[in-house]
PASE-839955 format. One record per atom (N, C-alpha, C, O): residue number from 1; residue in three letters; y, z, x. Coordinates in nm, 2 decimals. Each point is the difference from the previous one (the first is absolute). Layout:
<lovos>
LOVO	NUM	Ala	Y	Z	X
...
</lovos>
This chain:
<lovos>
LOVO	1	Unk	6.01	11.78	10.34
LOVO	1	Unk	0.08	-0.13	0.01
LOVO	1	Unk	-0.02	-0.05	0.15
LOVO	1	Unk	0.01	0.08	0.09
LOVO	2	Unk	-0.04	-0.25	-0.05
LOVO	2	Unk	-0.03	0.00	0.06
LOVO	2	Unk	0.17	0.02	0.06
LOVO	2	Unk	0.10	0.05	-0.05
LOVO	3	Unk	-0.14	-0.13	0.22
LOVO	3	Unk	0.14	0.02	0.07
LOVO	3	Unk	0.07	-0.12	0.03
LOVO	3	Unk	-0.02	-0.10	-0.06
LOVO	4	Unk	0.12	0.11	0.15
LOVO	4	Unk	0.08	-0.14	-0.01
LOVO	4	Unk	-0.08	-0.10	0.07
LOVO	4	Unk	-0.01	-0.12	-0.04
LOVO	5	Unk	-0.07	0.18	0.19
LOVO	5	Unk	-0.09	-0.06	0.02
LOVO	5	Unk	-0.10	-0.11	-0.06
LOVO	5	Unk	-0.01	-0.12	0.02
LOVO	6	Unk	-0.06	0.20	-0.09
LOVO	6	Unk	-0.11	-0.03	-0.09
LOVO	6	Unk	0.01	-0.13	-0.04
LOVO	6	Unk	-0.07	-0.10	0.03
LOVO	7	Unk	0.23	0.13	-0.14
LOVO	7	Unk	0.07	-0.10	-0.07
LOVO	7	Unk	-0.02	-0.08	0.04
LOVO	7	Unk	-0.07	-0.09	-0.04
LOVO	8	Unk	0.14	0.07	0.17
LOVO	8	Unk	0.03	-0.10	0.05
LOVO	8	Unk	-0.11	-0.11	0.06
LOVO	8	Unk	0.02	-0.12	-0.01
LOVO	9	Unk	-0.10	0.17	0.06
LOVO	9	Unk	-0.16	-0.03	0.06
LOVO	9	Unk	-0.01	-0.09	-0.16
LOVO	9	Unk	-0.02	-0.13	-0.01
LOVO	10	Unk	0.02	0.20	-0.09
LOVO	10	Unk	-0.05	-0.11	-0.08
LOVO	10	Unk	0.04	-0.07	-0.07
LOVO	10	Unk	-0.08	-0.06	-0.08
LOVO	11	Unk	0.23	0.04	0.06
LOVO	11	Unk	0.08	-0.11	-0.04
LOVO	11	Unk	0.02	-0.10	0.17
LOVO	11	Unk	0.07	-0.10	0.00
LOVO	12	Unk	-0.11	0.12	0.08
LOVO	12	Unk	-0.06	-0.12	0.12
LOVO	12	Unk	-0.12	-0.01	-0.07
LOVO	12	Unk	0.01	-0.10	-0.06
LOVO	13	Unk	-0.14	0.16	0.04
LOVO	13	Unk	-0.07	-0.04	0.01
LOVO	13	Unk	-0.01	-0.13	-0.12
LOVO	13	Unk	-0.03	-0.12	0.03
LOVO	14	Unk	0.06	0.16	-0.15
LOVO	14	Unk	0.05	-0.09	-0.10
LOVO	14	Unk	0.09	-0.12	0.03
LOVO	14	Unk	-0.07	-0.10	-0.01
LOVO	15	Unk	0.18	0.07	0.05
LOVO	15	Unk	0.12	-0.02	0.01
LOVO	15	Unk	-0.03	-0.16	0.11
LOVO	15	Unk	0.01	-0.12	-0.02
LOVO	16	Unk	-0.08	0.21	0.18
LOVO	16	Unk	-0.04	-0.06	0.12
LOVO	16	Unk	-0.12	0.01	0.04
LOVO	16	Unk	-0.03	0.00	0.12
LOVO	17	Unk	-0.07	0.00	-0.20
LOVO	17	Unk	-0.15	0.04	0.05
LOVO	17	Unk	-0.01	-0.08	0.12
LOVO	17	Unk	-0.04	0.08	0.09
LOVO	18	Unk	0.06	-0.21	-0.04
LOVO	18	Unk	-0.06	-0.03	0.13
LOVO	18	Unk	0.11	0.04	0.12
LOVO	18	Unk	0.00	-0.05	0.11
LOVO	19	Unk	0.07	0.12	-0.15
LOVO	19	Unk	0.14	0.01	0.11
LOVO	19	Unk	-0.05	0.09	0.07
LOVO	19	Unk	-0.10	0.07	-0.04
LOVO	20	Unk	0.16	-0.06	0.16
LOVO	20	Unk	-0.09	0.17	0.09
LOVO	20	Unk	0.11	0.04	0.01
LOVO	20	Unk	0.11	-0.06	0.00
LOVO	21	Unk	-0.15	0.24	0.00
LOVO	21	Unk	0.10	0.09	-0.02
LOVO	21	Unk	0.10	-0.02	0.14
LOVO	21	Unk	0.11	0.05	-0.01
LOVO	22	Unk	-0.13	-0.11	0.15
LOVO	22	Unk	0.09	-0.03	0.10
LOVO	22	Unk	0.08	-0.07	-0.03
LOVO	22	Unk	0.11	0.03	0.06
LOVO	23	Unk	-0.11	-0.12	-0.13
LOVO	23	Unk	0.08	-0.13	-0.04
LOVO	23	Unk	0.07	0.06	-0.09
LOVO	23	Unk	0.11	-0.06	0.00
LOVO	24	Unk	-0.12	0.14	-0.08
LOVO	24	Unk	0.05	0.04	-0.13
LOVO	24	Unk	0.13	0.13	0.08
LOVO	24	Unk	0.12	0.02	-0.01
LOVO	25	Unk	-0.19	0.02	0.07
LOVO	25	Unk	0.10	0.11	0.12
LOVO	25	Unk	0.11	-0.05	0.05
LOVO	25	Unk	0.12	0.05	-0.01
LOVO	26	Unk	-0.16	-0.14	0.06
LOVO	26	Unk	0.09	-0.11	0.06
LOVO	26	Unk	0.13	-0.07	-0.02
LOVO	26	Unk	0.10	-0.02	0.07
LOVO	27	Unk	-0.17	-0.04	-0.28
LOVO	27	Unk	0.09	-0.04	-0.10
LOVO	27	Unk	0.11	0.12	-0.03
LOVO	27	Unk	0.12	-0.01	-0.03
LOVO	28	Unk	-0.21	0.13	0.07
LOVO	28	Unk	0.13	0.13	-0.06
LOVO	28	Unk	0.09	-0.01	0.11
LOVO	28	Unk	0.12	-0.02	-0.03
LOVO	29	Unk	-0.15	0.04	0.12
LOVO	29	Unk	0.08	0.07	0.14
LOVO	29	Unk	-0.04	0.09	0.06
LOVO	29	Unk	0.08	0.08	0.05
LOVO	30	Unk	-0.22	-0.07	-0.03
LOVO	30	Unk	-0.07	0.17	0.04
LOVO	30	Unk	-0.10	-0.08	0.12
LOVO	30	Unk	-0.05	-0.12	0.00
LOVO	31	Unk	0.06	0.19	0.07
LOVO	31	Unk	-0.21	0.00	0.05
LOVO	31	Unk	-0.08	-0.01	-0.10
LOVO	31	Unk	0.02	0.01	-0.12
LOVO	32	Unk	-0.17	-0.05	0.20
LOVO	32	Unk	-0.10	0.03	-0.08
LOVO	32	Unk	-0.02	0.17	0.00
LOVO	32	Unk	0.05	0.06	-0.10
LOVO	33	Unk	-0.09	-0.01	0.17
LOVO	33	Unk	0.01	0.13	0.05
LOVO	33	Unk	0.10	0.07	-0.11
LOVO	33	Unk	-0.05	0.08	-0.08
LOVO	34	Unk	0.15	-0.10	0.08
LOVO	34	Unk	0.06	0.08	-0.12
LOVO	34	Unk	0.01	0.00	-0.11
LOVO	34	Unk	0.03	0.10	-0.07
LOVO	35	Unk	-0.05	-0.22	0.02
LOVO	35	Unk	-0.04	-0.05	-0.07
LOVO	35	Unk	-0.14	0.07	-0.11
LOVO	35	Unk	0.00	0.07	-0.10
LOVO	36	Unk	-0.10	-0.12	0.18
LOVO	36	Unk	-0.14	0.05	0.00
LOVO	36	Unk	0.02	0.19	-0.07
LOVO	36	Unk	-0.05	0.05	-0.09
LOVO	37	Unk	0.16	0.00	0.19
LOVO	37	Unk	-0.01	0.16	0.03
LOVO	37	Unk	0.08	0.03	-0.14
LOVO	37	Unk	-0.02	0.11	-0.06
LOVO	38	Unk	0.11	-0.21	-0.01
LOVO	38	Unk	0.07	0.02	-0.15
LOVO	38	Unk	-0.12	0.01	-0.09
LOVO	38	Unk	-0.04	0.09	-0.08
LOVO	39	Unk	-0.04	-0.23	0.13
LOVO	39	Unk	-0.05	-0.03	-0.15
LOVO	39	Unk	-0.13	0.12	-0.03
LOVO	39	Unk	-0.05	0.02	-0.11
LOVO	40	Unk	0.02	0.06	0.25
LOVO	40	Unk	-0.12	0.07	-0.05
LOVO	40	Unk	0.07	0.19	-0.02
LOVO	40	Unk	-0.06	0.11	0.02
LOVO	41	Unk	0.21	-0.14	-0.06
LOVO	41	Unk	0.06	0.12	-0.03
LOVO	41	Unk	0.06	0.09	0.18
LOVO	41	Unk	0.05	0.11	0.01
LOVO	42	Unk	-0.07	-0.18	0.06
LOVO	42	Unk	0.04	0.11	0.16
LOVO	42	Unk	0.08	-0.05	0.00
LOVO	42	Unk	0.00	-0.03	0.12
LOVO	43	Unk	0.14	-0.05	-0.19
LOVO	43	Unk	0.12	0.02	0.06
LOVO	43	Unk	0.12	-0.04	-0.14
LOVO	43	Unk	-0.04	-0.08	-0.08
LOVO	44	Unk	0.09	0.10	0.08
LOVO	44	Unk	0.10	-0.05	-0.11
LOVO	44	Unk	0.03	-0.18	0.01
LOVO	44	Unk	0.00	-0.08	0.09
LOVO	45	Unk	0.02	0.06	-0.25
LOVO	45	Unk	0.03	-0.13	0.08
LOVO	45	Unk	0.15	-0.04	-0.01
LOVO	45	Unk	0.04	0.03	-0.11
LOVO	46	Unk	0.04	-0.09	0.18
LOVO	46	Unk	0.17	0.03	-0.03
LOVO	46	Unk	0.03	-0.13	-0.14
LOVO	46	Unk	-0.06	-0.10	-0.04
LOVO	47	Unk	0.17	0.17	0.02
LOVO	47	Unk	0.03	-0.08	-0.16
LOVO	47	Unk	0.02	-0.13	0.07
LOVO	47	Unk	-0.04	-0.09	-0.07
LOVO	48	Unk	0.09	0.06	0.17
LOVO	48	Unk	0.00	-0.17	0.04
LOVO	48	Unk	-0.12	-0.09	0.01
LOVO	48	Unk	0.00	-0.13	-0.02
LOVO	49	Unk	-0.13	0.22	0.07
LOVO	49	Unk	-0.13	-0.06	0.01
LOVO	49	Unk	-0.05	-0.02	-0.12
LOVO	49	Unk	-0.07	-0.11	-0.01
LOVO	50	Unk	0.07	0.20	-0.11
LOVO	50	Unk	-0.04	-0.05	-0.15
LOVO	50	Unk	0.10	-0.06	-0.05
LOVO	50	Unk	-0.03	-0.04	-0.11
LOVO	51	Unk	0.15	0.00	0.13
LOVO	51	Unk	0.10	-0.09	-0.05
LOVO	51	Unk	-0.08	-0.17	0.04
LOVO	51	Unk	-0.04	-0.10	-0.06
LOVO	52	Unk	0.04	0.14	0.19
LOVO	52	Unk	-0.05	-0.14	0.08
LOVO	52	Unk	-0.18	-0.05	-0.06
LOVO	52	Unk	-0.04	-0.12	0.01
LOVO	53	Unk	-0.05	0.26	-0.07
LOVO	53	Unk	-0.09	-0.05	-0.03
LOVO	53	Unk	-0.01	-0.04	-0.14
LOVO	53	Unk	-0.06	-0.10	-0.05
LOVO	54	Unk	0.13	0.19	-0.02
LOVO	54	Unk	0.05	-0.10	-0.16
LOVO	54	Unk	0.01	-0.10	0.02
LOVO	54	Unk	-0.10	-0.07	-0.04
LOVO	55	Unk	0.22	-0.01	0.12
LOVO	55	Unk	0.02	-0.11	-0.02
LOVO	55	Unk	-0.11	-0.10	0.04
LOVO	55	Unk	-0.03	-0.10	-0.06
LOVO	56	Unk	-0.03	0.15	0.19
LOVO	56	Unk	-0.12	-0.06	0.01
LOVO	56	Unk	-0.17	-0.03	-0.12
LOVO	56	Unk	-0.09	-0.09	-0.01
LOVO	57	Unk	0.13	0.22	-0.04
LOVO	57	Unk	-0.08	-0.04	-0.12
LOVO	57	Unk	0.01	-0.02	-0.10
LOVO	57	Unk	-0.08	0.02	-0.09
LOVO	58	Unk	0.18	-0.05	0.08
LOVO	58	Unk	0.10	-0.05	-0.15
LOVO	58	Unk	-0.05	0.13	-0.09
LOVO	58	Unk	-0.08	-0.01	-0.10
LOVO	59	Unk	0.13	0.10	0.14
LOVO	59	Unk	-0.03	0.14	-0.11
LOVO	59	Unk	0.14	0.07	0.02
LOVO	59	Unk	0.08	-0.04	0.08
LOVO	60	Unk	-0.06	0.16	-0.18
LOVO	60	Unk	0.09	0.07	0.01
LOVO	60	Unk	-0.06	0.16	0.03
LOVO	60	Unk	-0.10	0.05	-0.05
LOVO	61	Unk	0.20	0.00	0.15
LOVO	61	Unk	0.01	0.12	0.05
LOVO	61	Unk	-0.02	0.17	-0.15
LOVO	61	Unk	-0.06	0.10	0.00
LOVO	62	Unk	0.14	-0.17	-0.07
LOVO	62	Unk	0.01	0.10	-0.16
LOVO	62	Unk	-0.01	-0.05	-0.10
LOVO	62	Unk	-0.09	-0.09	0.00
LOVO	63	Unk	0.14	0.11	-0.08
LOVO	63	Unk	0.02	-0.06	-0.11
LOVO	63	Unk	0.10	-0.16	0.03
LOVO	63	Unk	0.07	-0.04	0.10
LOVO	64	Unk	-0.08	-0.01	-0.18
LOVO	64	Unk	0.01	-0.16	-0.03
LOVO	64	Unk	0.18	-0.02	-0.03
LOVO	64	Unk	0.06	0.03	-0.10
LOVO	65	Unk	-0.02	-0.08	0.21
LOVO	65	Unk	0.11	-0.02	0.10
LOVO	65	Unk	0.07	-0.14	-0.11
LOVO	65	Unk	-0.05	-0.11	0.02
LOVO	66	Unk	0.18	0.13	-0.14
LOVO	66	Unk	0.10	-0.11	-0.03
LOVO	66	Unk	0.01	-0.10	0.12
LOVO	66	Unk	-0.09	-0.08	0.02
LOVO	67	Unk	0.19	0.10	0.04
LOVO	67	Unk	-0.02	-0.09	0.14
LOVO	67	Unk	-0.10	0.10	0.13
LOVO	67	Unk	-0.05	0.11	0.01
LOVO	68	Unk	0.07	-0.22	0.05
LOVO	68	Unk	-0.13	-0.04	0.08
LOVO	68	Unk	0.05	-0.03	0.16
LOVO	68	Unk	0.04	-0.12	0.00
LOVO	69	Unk	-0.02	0.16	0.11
LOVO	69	Unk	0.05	0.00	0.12
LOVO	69	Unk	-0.13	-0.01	0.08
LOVO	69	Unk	-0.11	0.06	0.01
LOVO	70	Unk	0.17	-0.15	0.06
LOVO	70	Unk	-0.11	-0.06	0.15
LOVO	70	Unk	0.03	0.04	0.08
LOVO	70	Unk	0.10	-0.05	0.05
LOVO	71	Unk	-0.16	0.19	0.01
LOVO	71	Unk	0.00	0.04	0.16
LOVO	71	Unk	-0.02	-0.11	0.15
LOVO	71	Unk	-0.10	-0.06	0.02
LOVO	72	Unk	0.18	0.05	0.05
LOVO	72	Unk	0.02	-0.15	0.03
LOVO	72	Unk	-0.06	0.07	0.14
LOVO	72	Unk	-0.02	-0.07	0.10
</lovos>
């Protein structure tokens, strides 16, 4: 299975293909640098940074959410 990383790398890559991963870092609240260091598995990524990148990619975190809350 891949990892949360992985995932994630490719629901951007789908989702934002022309976005750069700084800008997308940015949108979460992270560095690039830490950012970067999640997506290729060296670091955890905190439940507020995939909260913030769901909503950025209009995806859900698990399973498919009744209501629906915007990390502001």
């Amino acid at each position: 299975m891949d990892g949360i990383g992985e995932r994630e790398l490719e629901q951007m890559r789908q989702a934002c293909p022309d976005a750069r991963q700084q800008d997308i870092a940015r949108e979460v609240g992270t560095t690039p640098d830490a950012f970067s260091c999640a997506l290729r598995g060296q670091r955890n990524f905190s439940s507020l940074e995939l909260a913030r990148l769901a909503d950025l990619l209009d995806t859900c975190t698990g399973s498919s959410p009744t209501n629906r809350t915007r990390i502001g």
